[in-house]
Chimera marker file (.cmm) of the C-alpha trace (Angstrom):
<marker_set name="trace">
<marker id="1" x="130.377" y="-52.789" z="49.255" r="1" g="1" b="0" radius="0.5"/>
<marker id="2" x="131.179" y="-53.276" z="45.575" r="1" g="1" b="0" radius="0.5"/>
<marker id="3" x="129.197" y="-51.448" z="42.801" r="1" g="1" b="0" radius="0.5"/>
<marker id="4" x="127.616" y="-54.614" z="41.860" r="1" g="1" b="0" radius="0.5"/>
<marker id="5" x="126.139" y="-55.083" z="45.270" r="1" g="1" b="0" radius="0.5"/>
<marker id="6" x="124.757" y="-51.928" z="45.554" r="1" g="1" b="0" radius="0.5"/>
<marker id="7" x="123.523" y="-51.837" z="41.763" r="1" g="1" b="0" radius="0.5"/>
<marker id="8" x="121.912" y="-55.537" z="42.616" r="1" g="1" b="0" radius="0.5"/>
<marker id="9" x="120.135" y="-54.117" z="45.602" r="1" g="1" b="0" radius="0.5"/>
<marker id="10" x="118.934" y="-51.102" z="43.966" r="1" g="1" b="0" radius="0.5"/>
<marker id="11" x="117.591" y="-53.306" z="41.758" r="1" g="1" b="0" radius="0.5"/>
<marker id="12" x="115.663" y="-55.733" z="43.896" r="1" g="1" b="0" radius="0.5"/>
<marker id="13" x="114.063" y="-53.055" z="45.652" r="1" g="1" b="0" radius="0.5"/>
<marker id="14" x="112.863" y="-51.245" z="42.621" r="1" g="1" b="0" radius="0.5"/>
<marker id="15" x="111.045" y="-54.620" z="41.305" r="1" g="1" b="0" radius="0.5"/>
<marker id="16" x="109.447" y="-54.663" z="44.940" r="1" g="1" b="0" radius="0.5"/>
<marker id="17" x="108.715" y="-51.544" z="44.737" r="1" g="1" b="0" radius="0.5"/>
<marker id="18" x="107.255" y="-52.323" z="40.820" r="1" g="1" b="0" radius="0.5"/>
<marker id="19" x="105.496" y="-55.438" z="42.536" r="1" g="1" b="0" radius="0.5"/>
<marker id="20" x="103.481" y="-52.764" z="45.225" r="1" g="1" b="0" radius="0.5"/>
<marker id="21" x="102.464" y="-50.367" z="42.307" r="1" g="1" b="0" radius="0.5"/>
<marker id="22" x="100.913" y="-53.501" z="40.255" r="1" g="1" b="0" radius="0.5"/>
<marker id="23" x="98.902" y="-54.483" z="43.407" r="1" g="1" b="0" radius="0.5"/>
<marker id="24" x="97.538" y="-51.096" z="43.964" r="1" g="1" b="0" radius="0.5"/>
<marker id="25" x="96.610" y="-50.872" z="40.842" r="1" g="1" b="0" radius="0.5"/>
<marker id="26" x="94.295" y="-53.772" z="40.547" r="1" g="1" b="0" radius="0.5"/>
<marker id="27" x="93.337" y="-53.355" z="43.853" r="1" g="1" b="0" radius="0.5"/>
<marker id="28" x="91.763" y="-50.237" z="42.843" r="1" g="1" b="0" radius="0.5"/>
<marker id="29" x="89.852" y="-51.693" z="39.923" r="1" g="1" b="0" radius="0.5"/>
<marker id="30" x="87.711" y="-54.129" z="42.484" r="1" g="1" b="0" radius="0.5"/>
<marker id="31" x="86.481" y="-51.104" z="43.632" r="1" g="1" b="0" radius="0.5"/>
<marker id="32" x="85.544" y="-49.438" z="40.963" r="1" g="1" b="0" radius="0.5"/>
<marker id="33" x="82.374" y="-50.693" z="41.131" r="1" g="1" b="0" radius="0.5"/>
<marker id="34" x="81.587" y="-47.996" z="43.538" r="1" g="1" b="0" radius="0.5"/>
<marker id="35" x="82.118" y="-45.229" z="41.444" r="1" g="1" b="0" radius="0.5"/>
<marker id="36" x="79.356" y="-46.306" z="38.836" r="1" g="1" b="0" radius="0.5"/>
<marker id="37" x="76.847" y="-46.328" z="41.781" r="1" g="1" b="0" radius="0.5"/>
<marker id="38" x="77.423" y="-43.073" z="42.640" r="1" g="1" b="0" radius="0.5"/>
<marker id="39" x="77.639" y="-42.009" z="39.320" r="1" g="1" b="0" radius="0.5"/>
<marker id="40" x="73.598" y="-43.565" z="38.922" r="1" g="1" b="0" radius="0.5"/>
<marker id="41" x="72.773" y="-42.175" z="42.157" r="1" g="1" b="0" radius="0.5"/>
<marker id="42" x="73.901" y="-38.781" z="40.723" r="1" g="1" b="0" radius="0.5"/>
<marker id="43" x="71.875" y="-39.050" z="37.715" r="1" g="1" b="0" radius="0.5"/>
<marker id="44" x="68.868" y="-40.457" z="40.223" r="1" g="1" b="0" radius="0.5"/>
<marker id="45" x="68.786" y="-37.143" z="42.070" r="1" g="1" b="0" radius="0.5"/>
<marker id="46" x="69.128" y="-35.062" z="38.196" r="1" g="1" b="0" radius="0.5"/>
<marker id="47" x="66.017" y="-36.612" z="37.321" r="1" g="1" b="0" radius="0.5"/>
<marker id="48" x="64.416" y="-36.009" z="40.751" r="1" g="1" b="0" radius="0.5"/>
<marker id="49" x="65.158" y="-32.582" z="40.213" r="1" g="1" b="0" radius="0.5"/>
<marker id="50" x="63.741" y="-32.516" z="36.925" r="1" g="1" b="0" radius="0.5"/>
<marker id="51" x="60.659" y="-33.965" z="37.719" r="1" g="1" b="0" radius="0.5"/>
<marker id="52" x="60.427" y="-31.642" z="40.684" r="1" g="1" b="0" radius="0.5"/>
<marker id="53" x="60.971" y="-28.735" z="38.371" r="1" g="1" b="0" radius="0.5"/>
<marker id="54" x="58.115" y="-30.037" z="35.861" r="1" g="1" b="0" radius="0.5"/>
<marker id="55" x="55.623" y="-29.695" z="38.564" r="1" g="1" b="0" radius="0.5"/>
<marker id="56" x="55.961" y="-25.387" z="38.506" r="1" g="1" b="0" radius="0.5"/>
<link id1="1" id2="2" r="1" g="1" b="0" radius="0.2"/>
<link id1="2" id2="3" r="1" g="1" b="0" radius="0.2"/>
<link id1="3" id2="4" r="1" g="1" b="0" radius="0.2"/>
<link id1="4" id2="5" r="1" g="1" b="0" radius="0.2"/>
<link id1="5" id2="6" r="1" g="1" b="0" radius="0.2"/>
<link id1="6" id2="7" r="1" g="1" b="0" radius="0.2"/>
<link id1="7" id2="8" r="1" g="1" b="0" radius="0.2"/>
<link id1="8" id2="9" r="1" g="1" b="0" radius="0.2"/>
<link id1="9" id2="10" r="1" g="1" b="0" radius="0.2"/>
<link id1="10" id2="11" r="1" g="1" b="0" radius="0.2"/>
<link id1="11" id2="12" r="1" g="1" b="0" radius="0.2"/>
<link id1="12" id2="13" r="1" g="1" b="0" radius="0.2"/>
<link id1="13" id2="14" r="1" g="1" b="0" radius="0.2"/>
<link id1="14" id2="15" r="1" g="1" b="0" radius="0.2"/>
<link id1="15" id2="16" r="1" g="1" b="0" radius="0.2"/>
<link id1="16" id2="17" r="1" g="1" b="0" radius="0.2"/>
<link id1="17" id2="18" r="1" g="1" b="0" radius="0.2"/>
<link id1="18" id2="19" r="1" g="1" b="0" radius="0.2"/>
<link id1="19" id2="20" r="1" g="1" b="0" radius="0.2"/>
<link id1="20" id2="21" r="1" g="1" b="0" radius="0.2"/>
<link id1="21" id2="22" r="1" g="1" b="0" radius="0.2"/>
<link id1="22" id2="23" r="1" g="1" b="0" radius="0.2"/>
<link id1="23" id2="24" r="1" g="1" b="0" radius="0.2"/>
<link id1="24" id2="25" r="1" g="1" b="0" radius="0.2"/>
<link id1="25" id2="26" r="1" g="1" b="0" radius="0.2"/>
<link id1="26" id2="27" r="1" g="1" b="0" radius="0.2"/>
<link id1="27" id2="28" r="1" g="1" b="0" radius="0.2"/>
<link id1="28" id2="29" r="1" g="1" b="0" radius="0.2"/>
<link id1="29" id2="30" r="1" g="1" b="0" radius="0.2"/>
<link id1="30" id2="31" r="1" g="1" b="0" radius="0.2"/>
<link id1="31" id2="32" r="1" g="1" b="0" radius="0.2"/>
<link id1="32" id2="33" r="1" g="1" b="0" radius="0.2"/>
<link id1="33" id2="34" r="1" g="1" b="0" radius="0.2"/>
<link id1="34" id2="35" r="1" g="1" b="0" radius="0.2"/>
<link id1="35" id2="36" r="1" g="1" b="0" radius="0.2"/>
<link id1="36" id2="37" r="1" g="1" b="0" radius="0.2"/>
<link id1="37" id2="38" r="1" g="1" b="0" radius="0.2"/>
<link id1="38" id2="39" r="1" g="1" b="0" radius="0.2"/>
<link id1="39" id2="40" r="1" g="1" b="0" radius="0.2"/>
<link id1="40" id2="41" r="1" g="1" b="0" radius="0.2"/>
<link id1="41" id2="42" r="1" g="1" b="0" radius="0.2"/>
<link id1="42" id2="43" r="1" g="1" b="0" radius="0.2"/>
<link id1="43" id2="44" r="1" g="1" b="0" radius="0.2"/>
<link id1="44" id2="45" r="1" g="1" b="0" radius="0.2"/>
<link id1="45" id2="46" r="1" g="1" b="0" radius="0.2"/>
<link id1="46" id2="47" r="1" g="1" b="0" radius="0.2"/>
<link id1="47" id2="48" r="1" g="1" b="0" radius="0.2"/>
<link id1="48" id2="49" r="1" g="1" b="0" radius="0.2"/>
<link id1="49" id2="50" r="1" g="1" b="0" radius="0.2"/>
<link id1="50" id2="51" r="1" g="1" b="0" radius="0.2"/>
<link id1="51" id2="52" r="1" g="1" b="0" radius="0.2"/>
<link id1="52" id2="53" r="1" g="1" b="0" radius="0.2"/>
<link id1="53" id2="54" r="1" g="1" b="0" radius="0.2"/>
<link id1="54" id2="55" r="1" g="1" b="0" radius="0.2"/>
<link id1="55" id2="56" r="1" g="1" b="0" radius="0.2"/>
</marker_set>
């Protein structure tokens, strides 16, 4: 194999491998969503707490 064959296969599978990364990525941010309902279900059960603590 010549340098240029192995430097143009390198390459290829890099940008595949760039291609995976992107998909992740905004794959992840559809589902971020779920991270602001737990983050309002956290401050839910701070102000249950609260209002339990009121009561002494």
């Amino acid at each position: 194999m010549s340098a240029s064959t192995v430097a143009g296969r390198r390459a290829a599978t890099a940008l595949d491998v760039g291609d995976v990364f992107v998909a992740e990525v905004f794959q992840r941010r559809l589902h971020r969503h779920g991270r602001a309902v737990a983050q309002r279900a956290e401050r839910l059960s701070e102000q249950d707490v609260r209002d339990v603590l009121q009561l002494f």
